[in-house]
N, CA, C and O of each residue as an XYZ file, in Angstrom:
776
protein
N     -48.114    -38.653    -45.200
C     -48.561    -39.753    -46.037
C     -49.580    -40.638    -45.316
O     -50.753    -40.703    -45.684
N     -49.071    -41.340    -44.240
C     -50.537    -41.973    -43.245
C     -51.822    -41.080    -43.646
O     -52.710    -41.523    -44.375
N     -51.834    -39.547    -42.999
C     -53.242    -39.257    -42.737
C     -53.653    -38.916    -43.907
O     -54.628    -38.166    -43.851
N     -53.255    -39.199    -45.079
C     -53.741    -39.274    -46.077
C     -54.157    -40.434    -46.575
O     -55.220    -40.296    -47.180
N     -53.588    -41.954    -46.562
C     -53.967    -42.876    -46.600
C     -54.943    -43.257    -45.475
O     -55.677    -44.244    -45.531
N     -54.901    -42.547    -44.634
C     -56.503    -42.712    -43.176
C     -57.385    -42.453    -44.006
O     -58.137    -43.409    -44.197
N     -57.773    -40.925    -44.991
C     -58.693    -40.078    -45.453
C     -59.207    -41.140    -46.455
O     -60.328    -41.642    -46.368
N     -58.097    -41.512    -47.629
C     -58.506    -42.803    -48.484
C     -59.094    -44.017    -48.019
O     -60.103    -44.508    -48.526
N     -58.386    -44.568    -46.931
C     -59.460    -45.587    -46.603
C     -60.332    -45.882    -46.125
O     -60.852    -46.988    -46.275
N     -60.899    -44.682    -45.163
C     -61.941    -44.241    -44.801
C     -63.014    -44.028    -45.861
O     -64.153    -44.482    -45.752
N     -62.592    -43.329    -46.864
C     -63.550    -43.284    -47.787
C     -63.764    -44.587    -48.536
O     -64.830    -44.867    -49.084
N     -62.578    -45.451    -48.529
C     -63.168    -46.639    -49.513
C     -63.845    -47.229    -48.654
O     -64.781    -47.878    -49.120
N     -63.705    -47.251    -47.375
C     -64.749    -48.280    -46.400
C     -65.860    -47.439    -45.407
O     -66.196    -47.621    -44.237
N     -66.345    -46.242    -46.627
C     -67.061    -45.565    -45.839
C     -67.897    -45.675    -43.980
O     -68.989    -45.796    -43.426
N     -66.139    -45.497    -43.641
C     -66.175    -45.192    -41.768
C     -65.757    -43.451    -42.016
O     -64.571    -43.129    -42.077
N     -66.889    -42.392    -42.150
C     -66.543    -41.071    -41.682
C     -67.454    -40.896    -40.553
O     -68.485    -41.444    -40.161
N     -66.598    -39.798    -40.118
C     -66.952    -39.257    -38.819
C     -68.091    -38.722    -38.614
O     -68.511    -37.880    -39.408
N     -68.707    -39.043    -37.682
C     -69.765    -38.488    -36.804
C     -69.334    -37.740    -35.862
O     -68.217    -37.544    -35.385
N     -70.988    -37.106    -35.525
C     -70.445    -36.138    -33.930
C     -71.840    -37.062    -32.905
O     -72.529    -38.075    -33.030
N     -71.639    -35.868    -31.847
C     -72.758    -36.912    -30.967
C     -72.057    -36.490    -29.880
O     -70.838    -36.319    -29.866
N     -73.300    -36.204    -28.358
C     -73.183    -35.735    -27.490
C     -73.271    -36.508    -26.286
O     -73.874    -37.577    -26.384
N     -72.717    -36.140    -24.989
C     -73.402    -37.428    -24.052
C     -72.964    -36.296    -22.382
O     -72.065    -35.582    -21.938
N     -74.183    -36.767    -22.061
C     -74.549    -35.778    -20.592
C     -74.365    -36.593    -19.886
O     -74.470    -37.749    -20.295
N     -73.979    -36.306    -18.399
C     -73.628    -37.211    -17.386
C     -74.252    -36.220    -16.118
O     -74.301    -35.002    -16.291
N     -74.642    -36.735    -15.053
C     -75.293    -35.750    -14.147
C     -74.638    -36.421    -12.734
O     -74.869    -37.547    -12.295
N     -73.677    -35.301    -12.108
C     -72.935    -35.567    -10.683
C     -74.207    -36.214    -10.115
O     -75.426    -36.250    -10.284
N     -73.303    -36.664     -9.405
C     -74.313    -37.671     -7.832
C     -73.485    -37.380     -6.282
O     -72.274    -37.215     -6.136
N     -74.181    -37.378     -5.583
C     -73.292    -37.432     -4.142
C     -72.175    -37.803     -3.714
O     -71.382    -37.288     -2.925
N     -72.167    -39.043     -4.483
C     -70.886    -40.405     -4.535
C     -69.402    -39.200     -5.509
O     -68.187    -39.244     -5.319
N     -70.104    -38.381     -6.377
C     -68.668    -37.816     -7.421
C     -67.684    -37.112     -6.271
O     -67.870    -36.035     -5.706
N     -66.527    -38.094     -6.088
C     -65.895    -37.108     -5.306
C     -65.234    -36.210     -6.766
O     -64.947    -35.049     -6.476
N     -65.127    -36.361     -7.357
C     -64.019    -35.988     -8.530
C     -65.352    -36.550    -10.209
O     -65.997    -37.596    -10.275
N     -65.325    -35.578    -11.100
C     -66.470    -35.986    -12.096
C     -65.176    -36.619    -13.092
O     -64.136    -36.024    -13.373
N     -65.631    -38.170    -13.577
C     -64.604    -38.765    -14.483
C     -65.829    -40.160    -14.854
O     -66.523    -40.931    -14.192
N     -65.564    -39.887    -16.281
C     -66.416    -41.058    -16.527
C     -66.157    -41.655    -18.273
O     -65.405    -41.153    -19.109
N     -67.001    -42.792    -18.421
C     -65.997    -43.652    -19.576
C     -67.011    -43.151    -20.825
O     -68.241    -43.204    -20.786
N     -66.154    -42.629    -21.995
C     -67.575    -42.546    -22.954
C     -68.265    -43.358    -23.682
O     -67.891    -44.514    -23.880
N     -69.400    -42.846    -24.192
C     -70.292    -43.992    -24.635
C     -69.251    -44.893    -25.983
O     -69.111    -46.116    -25.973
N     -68.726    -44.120    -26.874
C     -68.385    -44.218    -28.231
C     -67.046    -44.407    -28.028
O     -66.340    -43.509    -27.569
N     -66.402    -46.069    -28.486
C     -64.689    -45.837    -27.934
C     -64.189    -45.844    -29.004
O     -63.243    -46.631    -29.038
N     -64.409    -45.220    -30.134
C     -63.623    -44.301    -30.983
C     -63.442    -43.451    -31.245
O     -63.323    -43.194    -32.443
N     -63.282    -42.302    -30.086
C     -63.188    -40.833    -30.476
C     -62.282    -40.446    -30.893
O     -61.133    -40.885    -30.837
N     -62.777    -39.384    -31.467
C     -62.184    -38.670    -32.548
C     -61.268    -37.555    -31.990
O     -60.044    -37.690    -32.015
N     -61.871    -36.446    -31.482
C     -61.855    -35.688    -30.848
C     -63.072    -35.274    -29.996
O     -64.245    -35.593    -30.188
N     -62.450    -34.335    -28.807
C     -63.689    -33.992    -27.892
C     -63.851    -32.300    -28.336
O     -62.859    -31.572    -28.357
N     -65.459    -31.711    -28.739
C     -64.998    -30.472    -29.545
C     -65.465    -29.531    -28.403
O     -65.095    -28.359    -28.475
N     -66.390    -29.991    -27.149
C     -66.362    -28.545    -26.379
C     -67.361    -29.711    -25.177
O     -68.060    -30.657    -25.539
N     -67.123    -29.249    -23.743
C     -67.927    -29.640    -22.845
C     -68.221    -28.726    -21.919
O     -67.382    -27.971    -21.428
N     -69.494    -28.742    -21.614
C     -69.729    -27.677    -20.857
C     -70.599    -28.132    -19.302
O     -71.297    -29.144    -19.232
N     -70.419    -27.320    -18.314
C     -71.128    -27.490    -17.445
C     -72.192    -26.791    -16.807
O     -72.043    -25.764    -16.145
N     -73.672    -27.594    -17.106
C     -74.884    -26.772    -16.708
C     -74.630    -25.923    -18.450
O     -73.948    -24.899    -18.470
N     -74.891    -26.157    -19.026
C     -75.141    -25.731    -20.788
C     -74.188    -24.229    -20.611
O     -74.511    -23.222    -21.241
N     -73.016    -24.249    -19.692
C     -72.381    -23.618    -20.099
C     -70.518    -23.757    -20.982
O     -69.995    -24.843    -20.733
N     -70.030    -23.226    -21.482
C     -68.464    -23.943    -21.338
C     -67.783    -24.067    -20.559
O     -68.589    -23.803    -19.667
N     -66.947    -24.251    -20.073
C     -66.129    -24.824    -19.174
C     -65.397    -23.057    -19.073
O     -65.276    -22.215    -19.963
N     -65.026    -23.010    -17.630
C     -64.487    -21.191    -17.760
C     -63.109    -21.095    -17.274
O     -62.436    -21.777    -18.047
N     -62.573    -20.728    -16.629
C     -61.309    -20.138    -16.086
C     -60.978    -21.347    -14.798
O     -61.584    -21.463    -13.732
N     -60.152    -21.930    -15.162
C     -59.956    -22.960    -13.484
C     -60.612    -24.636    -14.057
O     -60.335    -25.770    -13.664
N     -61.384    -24.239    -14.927
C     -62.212    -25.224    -15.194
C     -61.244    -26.265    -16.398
O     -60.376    -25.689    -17.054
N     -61.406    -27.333    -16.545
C     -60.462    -27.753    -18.122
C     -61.226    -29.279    -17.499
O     -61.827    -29.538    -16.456
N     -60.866    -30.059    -18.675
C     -61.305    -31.534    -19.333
C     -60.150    -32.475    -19.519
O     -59.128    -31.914    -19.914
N     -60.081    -33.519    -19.367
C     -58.808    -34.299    -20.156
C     -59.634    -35.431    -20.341
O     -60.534    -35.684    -19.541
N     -59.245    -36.604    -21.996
C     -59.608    -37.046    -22.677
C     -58.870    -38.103    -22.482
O     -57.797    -37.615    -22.837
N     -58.549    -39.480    -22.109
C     -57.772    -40.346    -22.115
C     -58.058    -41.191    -23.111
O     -59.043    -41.907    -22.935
N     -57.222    -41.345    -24.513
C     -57.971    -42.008    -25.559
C     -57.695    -43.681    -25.234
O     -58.284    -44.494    -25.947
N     -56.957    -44.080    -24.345
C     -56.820    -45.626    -23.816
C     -57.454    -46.114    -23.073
O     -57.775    -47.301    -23.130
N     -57.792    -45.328    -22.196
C     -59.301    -45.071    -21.215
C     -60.101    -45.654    -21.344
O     -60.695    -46.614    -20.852
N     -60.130    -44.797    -22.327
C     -61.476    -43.807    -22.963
C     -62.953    -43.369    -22.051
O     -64.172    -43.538    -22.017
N     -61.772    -42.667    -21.354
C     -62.392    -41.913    -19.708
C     -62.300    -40.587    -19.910
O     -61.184    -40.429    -20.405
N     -62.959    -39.296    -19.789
C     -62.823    -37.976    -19.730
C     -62.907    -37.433    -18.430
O     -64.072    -37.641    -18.089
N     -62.217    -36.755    -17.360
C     -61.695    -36.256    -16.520
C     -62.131    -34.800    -16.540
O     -61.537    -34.115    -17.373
N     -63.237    -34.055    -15.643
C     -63.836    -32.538    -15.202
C     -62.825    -32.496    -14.253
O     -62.584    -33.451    -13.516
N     -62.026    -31.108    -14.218
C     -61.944    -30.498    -13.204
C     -62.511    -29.226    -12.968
O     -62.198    -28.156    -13.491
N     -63.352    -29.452    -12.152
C     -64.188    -27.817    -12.018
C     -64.707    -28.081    -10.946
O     -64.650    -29.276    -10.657
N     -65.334    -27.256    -10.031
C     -65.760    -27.197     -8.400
C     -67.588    -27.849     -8.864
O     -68.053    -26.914     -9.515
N     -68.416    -28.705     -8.803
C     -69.393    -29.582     -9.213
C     -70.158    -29.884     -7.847
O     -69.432    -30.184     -6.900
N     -71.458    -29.846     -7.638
C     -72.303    -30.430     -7.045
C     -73.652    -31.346     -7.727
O     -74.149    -31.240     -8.849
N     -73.944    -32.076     -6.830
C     -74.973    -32.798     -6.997
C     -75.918    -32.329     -8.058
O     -76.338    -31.182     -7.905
N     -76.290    -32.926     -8.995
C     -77.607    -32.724    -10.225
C     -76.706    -31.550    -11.266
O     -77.150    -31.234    -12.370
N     -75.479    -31.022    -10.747
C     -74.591    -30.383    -12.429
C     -75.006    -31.393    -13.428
O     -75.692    -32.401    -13.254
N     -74.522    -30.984    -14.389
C     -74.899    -31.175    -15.667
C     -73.655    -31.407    -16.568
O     -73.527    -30.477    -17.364
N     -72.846    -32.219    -16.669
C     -71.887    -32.344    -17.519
C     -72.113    -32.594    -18.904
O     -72.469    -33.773    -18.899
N     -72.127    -32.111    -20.366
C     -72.277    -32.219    -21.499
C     -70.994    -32.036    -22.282
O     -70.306    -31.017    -22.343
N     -70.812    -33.108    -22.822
C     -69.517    -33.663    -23.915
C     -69.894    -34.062    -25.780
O     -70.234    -35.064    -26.409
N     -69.639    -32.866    -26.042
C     -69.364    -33.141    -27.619
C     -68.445    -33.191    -28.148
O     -67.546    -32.354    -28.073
N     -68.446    -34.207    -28.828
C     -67.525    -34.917    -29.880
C     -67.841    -35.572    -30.889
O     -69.010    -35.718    -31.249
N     -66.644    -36.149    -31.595
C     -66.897    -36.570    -32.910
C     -65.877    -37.950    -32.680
O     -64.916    -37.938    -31.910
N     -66.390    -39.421    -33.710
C     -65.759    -40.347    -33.884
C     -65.663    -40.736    -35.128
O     -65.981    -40.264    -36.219
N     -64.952    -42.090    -34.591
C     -65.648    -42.953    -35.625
C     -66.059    -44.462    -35.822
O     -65.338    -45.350    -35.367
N     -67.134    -44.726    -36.451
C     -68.191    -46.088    -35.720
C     -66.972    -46.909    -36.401
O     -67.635    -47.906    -36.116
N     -66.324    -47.205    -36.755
C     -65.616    -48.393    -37.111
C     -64.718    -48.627    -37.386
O     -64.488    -49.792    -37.712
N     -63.679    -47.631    -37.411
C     -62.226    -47.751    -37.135
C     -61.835    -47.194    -36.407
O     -62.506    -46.173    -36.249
N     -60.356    -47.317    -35.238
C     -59.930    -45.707    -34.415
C     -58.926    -45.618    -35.656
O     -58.688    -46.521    -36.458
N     -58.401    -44.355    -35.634
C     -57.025    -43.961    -36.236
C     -55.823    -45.513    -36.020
O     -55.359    -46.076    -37.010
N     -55.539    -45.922    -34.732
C     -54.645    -46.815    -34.456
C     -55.045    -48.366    -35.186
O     -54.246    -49.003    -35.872
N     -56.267    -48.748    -34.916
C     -56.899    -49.334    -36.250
C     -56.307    -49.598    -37.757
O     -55.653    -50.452    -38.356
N     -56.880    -48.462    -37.974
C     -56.148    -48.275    -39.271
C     -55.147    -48.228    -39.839
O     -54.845    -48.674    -40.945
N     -54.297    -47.416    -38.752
C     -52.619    -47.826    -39.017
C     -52.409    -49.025    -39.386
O     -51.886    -49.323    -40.461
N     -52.960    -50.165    -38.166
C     -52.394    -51.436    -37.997
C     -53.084    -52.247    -39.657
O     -52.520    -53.147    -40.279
N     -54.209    -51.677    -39.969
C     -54.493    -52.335    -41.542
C     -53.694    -51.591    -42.569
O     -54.174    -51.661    -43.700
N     -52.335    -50.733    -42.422
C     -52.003    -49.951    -43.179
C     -50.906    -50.961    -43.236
O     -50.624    -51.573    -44.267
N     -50.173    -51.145    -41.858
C     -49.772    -52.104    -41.785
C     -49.094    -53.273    -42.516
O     -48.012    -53.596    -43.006
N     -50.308    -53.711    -42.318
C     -50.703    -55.145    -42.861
C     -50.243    -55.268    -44.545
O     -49.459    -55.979    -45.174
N     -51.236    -54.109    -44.894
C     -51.285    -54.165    -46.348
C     -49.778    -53.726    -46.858
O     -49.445    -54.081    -47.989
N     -49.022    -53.097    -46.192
C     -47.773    -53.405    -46.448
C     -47.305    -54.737    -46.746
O     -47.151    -55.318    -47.821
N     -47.080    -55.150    -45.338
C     -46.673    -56.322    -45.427
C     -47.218    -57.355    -46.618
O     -46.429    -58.117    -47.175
N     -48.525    -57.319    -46.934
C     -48.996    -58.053    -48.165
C     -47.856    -57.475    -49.242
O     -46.973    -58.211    -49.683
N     -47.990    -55.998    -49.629
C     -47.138    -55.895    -51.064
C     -45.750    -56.728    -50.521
O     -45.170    -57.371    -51.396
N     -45.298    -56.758    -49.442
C     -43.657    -57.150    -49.151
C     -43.647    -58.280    -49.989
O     -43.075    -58.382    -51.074
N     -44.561    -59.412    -49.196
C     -44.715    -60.557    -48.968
C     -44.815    -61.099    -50.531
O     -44.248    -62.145    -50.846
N     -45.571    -60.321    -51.490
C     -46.085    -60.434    -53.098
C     -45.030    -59.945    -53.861
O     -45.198    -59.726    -55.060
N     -43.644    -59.689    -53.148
C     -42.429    -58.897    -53.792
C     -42.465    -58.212    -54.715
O     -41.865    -58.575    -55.726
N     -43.201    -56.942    -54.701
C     -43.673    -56.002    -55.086
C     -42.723    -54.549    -54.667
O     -42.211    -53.728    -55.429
N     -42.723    -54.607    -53.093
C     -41.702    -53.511    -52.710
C     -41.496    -53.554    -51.084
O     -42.456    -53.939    -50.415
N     -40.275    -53.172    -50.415
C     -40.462    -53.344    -48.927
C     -41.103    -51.484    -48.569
O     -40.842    -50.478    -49.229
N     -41.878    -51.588    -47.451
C     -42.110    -50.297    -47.353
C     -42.080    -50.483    -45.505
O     -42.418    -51.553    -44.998
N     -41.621    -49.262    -44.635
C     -41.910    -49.211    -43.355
C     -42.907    -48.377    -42.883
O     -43.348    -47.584    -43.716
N     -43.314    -48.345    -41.931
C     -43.460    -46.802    -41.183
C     -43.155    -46.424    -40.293
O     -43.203    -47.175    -39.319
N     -42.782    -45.363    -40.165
C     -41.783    -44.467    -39.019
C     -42.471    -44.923    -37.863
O     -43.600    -45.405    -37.953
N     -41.680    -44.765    -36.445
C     -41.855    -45.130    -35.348
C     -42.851    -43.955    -34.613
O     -43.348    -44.335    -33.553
N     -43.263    -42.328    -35.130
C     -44.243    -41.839    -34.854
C     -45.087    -42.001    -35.839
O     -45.811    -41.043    -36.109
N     -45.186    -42.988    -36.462
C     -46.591    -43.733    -37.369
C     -47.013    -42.264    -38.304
O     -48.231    -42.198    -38.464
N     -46.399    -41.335    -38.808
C     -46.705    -40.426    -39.614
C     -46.379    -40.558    -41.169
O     -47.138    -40.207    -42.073
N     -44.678    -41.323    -41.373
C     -44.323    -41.738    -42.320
C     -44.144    -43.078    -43.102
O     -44.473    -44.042    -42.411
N     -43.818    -43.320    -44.042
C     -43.609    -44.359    -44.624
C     -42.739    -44.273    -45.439
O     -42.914    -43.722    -46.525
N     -41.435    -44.898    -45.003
C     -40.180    -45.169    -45.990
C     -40.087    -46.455    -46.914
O     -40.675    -47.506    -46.661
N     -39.322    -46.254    -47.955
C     -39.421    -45.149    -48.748
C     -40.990    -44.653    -49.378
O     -41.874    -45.489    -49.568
N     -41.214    -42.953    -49.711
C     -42.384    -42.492    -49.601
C     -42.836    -43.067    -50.786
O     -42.194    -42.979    -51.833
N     -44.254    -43.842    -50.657
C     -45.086    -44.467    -52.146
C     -45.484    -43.605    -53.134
O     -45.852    -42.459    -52.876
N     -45.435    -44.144    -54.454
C     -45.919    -42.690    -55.036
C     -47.532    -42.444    -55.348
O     -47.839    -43.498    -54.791
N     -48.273    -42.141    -55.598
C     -49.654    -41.476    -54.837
C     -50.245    -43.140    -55.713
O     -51.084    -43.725    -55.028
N     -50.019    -43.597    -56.567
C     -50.508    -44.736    -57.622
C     -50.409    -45.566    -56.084
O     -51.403    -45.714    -55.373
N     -49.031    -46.075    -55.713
C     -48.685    -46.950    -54.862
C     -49.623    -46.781    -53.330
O     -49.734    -47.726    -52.548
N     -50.088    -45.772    -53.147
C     -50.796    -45.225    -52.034
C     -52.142    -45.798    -51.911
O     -52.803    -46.340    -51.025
N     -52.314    -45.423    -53.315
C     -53.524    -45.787    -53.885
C     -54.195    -47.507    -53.688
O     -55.327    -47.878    -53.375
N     -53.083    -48.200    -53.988
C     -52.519    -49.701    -53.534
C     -52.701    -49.641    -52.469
O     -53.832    -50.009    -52.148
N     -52.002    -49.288    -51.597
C     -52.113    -49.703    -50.065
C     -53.366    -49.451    -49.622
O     -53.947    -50.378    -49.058
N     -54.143    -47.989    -49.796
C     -55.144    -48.157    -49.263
C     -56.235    -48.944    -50.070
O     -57.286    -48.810    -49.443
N     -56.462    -49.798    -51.325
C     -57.278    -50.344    -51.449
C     -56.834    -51.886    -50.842
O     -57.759    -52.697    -50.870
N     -55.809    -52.282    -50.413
C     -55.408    -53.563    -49.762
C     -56.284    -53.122    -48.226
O     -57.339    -53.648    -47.870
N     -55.522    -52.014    -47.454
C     -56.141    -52.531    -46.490
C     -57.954    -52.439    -46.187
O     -58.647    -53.069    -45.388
N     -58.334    -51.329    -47.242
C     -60.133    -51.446    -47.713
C     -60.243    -53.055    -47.288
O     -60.783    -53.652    -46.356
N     -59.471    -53.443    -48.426
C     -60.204    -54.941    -48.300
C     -60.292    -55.854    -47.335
O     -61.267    -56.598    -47.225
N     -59.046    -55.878    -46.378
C     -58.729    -56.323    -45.227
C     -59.886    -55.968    -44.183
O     -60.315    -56.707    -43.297
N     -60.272    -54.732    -44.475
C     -61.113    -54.401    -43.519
C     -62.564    -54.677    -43.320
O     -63.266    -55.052    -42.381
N     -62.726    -54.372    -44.474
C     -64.567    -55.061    -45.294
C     -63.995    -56.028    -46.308
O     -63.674    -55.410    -47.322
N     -63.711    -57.557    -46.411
C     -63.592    -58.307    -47.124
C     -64.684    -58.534    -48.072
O     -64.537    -58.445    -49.291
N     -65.821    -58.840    -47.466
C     -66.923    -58.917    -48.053
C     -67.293    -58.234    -49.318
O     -67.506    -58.786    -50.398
N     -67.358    -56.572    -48.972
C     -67.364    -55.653    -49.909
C     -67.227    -56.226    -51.390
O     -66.257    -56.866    -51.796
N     -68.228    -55.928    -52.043
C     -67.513    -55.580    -53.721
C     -67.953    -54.525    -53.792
O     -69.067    -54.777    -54.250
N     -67.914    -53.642    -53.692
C     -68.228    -52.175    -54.099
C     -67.954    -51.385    -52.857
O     -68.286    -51.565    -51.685
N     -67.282    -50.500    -53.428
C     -66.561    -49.135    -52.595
C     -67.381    -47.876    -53.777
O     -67.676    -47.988    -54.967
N     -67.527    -46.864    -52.923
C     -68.031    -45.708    -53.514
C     -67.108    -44.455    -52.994
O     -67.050    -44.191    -51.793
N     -66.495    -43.812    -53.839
C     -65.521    -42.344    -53.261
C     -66.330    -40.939    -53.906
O     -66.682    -41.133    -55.069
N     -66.501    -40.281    -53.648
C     -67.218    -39.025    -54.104
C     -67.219    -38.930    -55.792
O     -68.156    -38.435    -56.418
N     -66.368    -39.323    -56.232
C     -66.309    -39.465    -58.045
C     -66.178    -40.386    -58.871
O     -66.128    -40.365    -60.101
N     -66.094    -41.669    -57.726
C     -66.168    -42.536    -58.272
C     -66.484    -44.438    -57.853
O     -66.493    -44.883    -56.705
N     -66.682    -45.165    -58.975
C     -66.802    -46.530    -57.667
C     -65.834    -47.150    -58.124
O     -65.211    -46.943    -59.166
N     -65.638    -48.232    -57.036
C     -64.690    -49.147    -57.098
C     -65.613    -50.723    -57.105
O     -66.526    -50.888    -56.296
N     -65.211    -51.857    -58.167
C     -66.327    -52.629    -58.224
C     -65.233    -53.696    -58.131
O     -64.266    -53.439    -58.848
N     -65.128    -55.066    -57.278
C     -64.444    -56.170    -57.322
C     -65.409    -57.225    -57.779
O     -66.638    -57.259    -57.710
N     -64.268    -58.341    -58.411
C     -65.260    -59.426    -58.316
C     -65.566    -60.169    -57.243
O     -64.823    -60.504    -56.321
N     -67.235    -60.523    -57.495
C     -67.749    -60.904    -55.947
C     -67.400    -62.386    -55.844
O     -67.662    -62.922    -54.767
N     -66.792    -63.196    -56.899
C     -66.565    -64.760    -56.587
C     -64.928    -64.573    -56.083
O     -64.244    -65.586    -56.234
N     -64.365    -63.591    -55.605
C     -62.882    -63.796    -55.504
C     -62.751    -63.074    -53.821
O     -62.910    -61.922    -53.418
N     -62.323    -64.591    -52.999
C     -61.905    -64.028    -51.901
C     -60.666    -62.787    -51.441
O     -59.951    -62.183    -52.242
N     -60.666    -62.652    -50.151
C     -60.118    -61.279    -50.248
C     -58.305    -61.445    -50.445
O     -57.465    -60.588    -50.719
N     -58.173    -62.854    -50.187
C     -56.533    -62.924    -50.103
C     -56.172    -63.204    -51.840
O     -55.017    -62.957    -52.190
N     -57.059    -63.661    -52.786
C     -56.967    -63.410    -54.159
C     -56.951    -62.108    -54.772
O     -56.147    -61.675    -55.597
N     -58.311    -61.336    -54.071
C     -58.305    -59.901    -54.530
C     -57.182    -59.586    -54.594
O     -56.476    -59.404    -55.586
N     -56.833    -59.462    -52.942
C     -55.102    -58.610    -53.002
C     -53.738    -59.273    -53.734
O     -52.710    -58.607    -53.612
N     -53.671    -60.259    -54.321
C     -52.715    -61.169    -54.964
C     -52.415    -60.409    -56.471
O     -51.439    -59.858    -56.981
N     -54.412    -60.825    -57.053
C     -54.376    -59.531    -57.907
C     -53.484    -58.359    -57.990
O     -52.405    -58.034    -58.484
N     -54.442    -57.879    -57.274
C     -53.939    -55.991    -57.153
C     -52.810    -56.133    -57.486
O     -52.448    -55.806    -58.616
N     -51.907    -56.701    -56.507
C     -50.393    -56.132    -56.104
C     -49.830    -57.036    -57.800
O     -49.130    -56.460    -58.633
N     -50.224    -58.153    -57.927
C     -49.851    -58.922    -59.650
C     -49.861    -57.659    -60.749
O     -48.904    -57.355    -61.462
N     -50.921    -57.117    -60.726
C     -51.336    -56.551    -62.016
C     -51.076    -55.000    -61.578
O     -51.367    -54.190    -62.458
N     -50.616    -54.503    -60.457
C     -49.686    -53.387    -60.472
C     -48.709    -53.478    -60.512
O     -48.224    -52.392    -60.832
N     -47.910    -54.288    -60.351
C     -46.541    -54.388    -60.744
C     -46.309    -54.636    -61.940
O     -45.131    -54.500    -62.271
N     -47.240    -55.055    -62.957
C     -46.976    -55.865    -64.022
C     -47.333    -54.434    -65.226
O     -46.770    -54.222    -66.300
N     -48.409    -53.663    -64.590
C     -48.778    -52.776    -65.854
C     -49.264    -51.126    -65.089
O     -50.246    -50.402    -65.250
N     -47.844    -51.009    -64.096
C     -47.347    -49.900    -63.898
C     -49.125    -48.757    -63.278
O     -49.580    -47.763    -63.844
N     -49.573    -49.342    -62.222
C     -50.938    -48.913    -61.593
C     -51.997    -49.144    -61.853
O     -52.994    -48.920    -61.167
N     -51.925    -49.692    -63.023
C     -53.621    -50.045    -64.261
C     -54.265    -51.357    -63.376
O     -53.720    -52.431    -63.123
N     -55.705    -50.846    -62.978
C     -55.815    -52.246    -62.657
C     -57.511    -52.936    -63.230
O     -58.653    -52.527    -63.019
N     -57.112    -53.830    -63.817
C     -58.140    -54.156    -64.411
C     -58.731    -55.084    -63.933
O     -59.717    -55.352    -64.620
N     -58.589    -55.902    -62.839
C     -59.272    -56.299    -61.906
C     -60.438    -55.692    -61.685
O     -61.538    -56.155    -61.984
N     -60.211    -54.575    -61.122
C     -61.310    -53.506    -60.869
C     -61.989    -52.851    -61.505
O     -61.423    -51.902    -62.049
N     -63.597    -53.027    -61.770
C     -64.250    -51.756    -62.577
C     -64.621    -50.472    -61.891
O     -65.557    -50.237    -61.127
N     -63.893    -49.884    -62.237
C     -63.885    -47.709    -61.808
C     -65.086    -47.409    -62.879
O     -65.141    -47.733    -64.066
N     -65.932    -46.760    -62.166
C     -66.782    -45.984    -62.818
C     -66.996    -44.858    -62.272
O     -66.400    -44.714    -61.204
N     -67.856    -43.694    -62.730
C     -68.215    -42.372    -62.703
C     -69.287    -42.608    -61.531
O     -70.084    -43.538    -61.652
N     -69.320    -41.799    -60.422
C     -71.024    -41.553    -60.025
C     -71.505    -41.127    -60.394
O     -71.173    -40.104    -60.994
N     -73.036    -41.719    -60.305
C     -74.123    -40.804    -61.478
C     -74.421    -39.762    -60.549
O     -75.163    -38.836    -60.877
């Protein structure tokens, strides 16, 4: 349920992933090659190679996402060539998002609407929402995240708020007029993309 509500709110606050590369070149000083990456929201690291090759037998990488330091072990001299591709993302990490998943819980709690948790390996959410209610959470924490926003765009469709209504009204809304008329929300104009 989370990485499905990640996928949703990602798309309402269009943060998708990029890729993007970054070379580092040993120096005399490397006793050991370890260095911090440019981008501290990675995603994943999808292949690094040394001297434009991959990494071979003996050779391996480690990724510290708290770091956000990547670690060569491979036998390296002066002017190698370390190259790291990966993918992020410019504006949320995963842990991020949790914590606005969070939140927007706590808003429906707080609007006595419904109590909801999430499991202590942050995968679940008791009791499970039903995809309407999901739907809720991730447009609460959208908003939390880009307040500003009146317009969200998802591959089929938009999402349009009103622009005179701050974001702690927006969500007052929402969670009012879903509880009241069972997911319908007319707050919001949904339209088609052209």
């Amino acid at each position: 349920m989370i990485d499905q509500l990640k996928i949703k709110i990602r798309s309402l606050t269009e943060d998708s992933s990029k890729s993007d590369v970054q070379a580092y070149t040993v120096t005399a000083d490397d006793s050991s090659v370890s260095f911090i990456m440019i981008e501290p929201k990675i995603l994943a690291i999808t292949e690094v190679q040394l001297n434009e090759e991959a990494l071979g037998s003996g050779q391996s990488s480690d990724y510290n996402s708290a770091t956000n330091r990547i670690t060569i072990t491979a036998d390296v001299v002066e002017t190698d060539i370390i190259t790291v591709y990966f993918t992020y993302y410019k504006d949320n990490s995963d842990a991020e998002i949790i914590g606005y998943i969070r939140s927007a819980l706590c808003w429906i709690s707080v609007l006595d609407y419904r109590d909801f948790e999430i499991s202590d390996d942050e995968t679940l959410i008791y009791p499970t929402p039903e995809n309407k209610e999901g739907d809720l959470i991730a447009i609460i924490a959208s908003i939390l995240i880009k307040p500003n926003y009146s317009r969200y765009s998802l591959p089929n469709r938009t999402v349009v708020y009103p622009r005179t209504m701050d974001k702690d009204e927006k969500i007052r809304q929402l969670v009012y007029e879903y509880s009241k008329t069972d997911g319908y929300f007319s707050l919001l104009e949904i339209g088609e993309v052209d």
